[in-house]
C-alpha positions in Angstrom: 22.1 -11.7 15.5 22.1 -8.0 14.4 18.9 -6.8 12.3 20.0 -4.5 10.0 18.3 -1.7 8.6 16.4 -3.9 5.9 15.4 -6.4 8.0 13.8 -3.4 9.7 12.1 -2.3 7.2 10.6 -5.4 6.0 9.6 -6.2 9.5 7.7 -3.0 9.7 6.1 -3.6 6.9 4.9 -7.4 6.6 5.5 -8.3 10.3 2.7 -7.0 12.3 -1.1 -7.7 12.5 -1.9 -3.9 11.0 0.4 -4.2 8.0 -0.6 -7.6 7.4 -4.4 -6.8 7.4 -3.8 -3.6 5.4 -2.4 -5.4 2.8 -5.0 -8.1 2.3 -7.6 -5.4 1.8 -5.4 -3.8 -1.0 -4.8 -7.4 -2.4 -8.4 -8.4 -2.4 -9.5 -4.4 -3.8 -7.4 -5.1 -6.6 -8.3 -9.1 -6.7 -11.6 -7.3 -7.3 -11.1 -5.1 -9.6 -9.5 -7.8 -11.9 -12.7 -9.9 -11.8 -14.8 -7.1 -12.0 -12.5 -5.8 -15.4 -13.0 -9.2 -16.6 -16.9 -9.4 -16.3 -17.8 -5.7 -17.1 -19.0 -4.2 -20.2 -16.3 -1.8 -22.1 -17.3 1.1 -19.9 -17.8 -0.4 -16.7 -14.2 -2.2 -16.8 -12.9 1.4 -16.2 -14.8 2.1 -13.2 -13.5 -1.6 -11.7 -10.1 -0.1 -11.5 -11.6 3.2 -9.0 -10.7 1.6 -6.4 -7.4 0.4 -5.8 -6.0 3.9 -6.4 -9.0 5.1 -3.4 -7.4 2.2 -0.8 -3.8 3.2 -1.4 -4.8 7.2 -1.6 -2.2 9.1 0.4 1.0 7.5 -1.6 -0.3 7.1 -4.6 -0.9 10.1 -6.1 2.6 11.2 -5.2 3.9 7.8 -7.0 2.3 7.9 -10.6 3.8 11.4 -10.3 6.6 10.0 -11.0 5.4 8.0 -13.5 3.9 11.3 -15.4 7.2 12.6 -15.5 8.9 9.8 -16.7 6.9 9.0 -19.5 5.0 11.9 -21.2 2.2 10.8 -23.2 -0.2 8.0 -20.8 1.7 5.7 -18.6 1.6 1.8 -19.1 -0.9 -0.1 -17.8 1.9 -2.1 -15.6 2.9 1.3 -14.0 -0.4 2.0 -13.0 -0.4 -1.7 -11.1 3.1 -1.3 -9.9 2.2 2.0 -8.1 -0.6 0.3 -6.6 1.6 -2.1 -4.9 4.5 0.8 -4.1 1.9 3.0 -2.5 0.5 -0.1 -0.5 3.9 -1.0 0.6 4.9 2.6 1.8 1.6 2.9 3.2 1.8 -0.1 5.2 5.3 0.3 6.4 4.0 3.6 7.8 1.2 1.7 9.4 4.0 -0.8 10.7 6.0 2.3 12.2 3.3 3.9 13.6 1.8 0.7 15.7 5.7 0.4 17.1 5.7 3.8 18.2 2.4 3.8 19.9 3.4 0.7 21.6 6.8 1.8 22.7 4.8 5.0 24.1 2.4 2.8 26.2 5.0 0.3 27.4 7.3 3.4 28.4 3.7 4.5 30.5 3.6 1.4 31.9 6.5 1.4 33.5 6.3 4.6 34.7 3.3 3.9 36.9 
């Protein structure tokens, strides 16, 4: 069975113990934040939503980017969640990629002792 360059890439990103636990933080952050939305005062419900953006940090500024450009006046409120989960995803098939390089690199030491 051949795994294609998808498979791949969904493997790196959902099947490995890093990936996995990195998304489960941003679920529960956002999780969170929805409760927190709910139950807050009209200025406080602003502040609940800090943090998802914080978690996901690297990627998402550089994806609701995209959304500024694509929509000139404020962005939707369902843009701002869906880059949320874009930046997580990207993040954690980074994560994914970098655990399978690090343990290609010590296997290949391994074997060389």
């Amino acid at each position: 069975m051949e795994s294609g360059p998808a498979r791949t890439v969904v493997r790196l990103m959902l099947a490995n113990r890093l990936s996995v636990a990195y998304l489960v933080l941003v679920a529960v952050v956002i999780a969170k934040a929805v409760v927190d939305a709910d139950h807050a005062d009209d200025h406080g419900s602003d502040y609940a939503w800090l943090w998802p953006p914080l978690v996901t940090f690297p990627v998402f500024p550089l994806v609701s980017a995209l959304g500024r450009t694509a929509w000139p006046g404020d962005t939707p409120d369902w843009f701002f969640v869906t880059a949320v989960v874009v930046s997580a995803l990207l993040q954690s098939l980074v994560l994914g990629a970098l655990r399978q390089a690090v343990l290609a690199r010590h296997r290949r030491s391994l074997r060389s002792c």
